[in-house]
Structures are given as structure tokens and as C-alpha cells.
N, C-alpha and C positions, 0 to 999 in steps of 0.2 A: 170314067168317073171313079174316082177315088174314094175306096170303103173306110180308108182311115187317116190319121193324119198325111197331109203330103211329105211331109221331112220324112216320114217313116215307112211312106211307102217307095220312096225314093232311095233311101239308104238301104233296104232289104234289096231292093232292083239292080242298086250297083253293086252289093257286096255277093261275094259266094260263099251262103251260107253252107249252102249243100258240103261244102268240107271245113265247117267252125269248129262239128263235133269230134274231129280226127287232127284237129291241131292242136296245141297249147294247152291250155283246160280243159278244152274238149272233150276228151277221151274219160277224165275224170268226172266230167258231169254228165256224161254220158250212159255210163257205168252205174253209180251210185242213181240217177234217176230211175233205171231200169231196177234195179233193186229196190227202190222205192214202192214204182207203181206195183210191180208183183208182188208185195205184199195186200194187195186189196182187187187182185182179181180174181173173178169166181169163172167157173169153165163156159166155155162160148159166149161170154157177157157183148152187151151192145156197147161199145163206145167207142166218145165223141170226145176225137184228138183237136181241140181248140187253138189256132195258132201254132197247126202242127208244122209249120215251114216245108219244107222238101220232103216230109215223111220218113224220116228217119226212124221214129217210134210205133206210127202208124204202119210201116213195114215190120217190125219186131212183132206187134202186136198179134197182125192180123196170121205171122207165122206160126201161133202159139192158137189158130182156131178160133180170135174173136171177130166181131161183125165189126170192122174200124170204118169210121167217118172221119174224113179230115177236113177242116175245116180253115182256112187260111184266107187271109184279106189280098196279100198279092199273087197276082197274078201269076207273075214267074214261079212264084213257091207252086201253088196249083200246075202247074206245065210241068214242071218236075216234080212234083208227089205223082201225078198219073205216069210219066214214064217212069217213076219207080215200080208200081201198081203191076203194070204192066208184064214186068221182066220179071215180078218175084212174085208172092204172095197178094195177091187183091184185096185191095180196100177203096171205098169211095174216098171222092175229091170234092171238095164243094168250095166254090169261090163265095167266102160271106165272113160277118165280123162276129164277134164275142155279145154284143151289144140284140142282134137280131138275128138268132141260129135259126137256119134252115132247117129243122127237125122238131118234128112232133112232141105234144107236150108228155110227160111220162113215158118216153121211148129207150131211156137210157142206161144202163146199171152203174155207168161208171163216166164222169167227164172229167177231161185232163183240161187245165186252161195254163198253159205255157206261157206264151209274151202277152195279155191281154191285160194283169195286175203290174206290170211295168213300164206299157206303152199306154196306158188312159193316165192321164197325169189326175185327173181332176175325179175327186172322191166319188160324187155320183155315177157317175159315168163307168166307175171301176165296182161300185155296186149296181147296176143295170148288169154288167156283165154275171156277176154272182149271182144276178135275180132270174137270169135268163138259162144259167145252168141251172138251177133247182127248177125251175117249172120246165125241161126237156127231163129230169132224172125220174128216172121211177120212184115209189117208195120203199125207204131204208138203202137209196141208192148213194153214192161215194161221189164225192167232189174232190178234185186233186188237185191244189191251186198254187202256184210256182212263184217265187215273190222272190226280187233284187236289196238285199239289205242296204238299212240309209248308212252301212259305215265301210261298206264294199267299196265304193272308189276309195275312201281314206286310206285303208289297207294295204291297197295294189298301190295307189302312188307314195305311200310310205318305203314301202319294200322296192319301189325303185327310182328311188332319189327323185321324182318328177312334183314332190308335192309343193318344191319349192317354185314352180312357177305359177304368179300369181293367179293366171286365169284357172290354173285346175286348182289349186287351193282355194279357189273363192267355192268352185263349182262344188269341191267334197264339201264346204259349211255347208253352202246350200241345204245337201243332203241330208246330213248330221241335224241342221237345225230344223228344216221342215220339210224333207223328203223328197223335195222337187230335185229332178234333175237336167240340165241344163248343160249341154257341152261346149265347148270353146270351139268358134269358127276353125282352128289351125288344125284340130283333131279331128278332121271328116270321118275315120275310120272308128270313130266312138261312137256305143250305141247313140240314136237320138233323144230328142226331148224324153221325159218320163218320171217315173216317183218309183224312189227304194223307200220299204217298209221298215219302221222297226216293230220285230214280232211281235207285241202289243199292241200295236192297232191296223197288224193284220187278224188276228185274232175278233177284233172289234168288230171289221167290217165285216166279219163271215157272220158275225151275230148276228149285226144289224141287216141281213138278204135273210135271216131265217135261217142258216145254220146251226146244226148241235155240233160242239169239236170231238172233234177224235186225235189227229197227233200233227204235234208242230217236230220238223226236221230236219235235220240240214242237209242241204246236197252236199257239199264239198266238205264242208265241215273242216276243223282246223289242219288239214292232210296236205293242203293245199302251200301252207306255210314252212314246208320243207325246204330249206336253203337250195336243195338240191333236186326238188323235183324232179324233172325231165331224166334226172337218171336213178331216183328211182324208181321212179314209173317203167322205167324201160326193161327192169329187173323183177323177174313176176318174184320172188322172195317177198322185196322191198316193196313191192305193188300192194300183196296179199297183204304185207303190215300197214300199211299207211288207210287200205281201207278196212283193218282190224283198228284202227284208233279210233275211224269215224264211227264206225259204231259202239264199239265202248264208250263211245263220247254223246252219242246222236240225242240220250235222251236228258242232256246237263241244259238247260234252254240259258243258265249264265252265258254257254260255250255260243249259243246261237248268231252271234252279229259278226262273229269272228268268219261265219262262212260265207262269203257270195249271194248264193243262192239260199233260199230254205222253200218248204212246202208243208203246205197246210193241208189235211186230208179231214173231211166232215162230210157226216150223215145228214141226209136229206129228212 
């Protein structure tokens, strides 16, 4: 039985995520999330990695001395977070969704919700999720909530000539006009069905679960739009600049739709 949509449990199953974040972008949202969540964590904190896939973070985490629960809908992801568990630093695995966390109410300091604001297309559904983090967090505890900008495909198929084909320029309005995402049959290898935000009514919906904000920011942030990326990534010089702009940049929210990624972090 399937915890989540089937397109989405199906495309996680064939894809190997396990090395998304050591490829392409990868490295760079990898990077800059990590720098993120360490800004709001307290020593030995409880938390709940939400759609933590293969454990990538949940293994970082739990290296740095915290209690990590992972929590993922596919199965495969769960089968590899435990053999990562295993062989390095130990954290729980738990096969479950964003919608109905397996963890007690008030147990938490800190919850990460990674694909859960990108893969529930449908507004309530993406606040059940938000509703279900704050009733696991303790009080005055940290919500960490990870959201796909509605101008992110635009961007990418600007930057590489593919916007002129009609089915992906239909699919970036889509986004641009109302956030839905919808990929073209030809591009199996594209995330599935889903909703990019514009940071404005992510913002809304952390309100409307009973959030107070704390700070909207971009993952990738405009660094990404280096002509040259891949080489200068590969140049720690060039590396250490391009993540000195993101954060000179991190807190311009103008700059915010230009990055991929952004996150939203609010007190319980």
C-alpha cells in the first residue's frame, strides 16, 4: 500500500536518489541546507527528518549527537537510511508520511519537512502536514520547511534553451500562474506531479497551521546562476565566493524566487 501519491512513489523507486545530492546541484543544496539547519540547532535536540529520503542529513545530524528520526513514505528510501544507520552514526527509520507522523505529541525540538511542501499538490493537505509538525514539536520548538519556487522551472529552462518546447513552457506558466506542477510524459526524469511556492504564500500557509515566522531563505540562492558553475564549484577559491554571495544576498527576499529552493524556519 502506498503512503503517498503513486507517480511519486514510483519515480522515488526508480530514481537513485541516494546520489542526487553529489551530482549537479546537488552538492550545492547540500551544502548551503546544512548551513541552514545549523543555525537553529541546540545541543543533543530530538529531531524529526520528514521526507528525509536515504538519510543523507539524518546521518549528518545524528554525527553532531542528536536523537534523528527519519521519516520517509518510500520504502526503498527507508531500506537505505537503515543501511546508512548502520555503518555510520545511528538514527531511527520509520516508514510513514508528513500528513500522520509516527511520534508523539510535544516530543520534538526541531522538524525538518523536505519534499512534503512540494509533493502534496493540494493546499490542505500541505497544511495537515504543517499541522502535524507543530502538534509532534515541543514548545518554542523550530519548524524547518523546504519549498520549490513557482519561477524554478522557468529559470532552469531559460538557462538552457529547452523553454522553447511547448510542453515544458506550458508546464513553467502552470507554475508561475498557479503553482501546480505538472510534468510532460517525455521527461520521466522530472520531479513528479507537485506545487512550487511563491514566498508569499508560503509564508501564509505557516500562518494559517499556527506558525509565528522567523526567517524565509534561500538555499541556492542566486550562486547557482554562474555561467560556469561546475567549474567553479570544483575550485574551493570560486566555491567559498559564490557561497559568500548567498549569503550576502540570503536576507534581500526581492533576490528570493531567483533560487530553486528557499526555507522557511518558525517557532512553534
Amino acid at each position: 500500500m502506498n503512503l503517498i501519491d503513486p507517480s511519486i512513489d514510483s519515480f522515488y523507486t526508480k530514481r537513485q536518489e541516494e546520489n542526487r545530492l553529489s551530482t549537479g546541484l546537488g552538492p550545492l543544496e547540500f551544502e548551503r541546507t546544512k548551513i541552514l539547519i545549523n543555525r537553529y540547532l541546540n545541543k543533543s535536540s530530538h529531531i524529526a527528518d520528514v521526507g528525509g529520503g536515504p538519510g543523507h542529513y539524518a546521518q549528518w545530524l545524528a554525527g553532531m549527537g542528536h536523537d534523528v528520526t527519519l521519516i520517509d513514505p518510500v520504502k526503498k528510501h527507508i531500506e537505505q537510511a537503515k543501511k546508512r544507520s548502520a555503518r555510520s552514526f545511528h538514527f531511527k527509520c520509520l516508514q510513514g508520511e508528513a500528513r500522520k507522523l509516527p511520534l508523539a505529541d510535544l516530543s520534538q525540538e526541531l522538524v525538518i519537512l523536505h519534499g512534503p511542501l512540494y509533493h502534496l499538490q493540494e493546499q490542505d493537505e500541505r497544511l495537515a502536514a504543517l499541522k502535524e509538525a507543530r502538534r509532534i514539536l515541543k514548545k518554542d520548538g523550530v519548524l524547518l520547511g523546504f519549498a520549490i519556487t513557482h519561477s524554478a522551472s522557468t529559470i532552469a529552462t531559460l538557462q538552457s534553451g529547452l523553454i522553447h518546447d511547448q510542453k515544458l513552457f506550458s508546464m513553467c506558466i502552470s507554475e508561475l500562474q498557479s503553482g501546480d506542477h505538472f510534468p510532460p510524459e517525455e521527461y520521466p526524469l522530472m520531479l513528479p506531479k507537485g506545487f512550487c511556492h511563491r514566498p508569499s504564500d508560503l509564508i501564509a500557509e505557516f500562518k494559517m497551521a499556527g506558525f509565528e515566522q522567523f526567517d524565509l531563505m534561500p538555499v541556492e540562492g542566486i550562486a547557482w546562476m554562474d555561467s560556469k558553475f561546475f567549474e567553479s564549484w570544483a575550485e574551493m577559491a570560486k566555491r567559498n565566493k559564490l557561497l559568500e554571495m548567498i549569503q550576502l544576498t540570503e536576507r534581500d527576499r526581492e533576490l528570493l524566487c531567483f533560487s530553486p529552493h528557499i526555507m522557511l524556519a518558525a517557532k512553534k
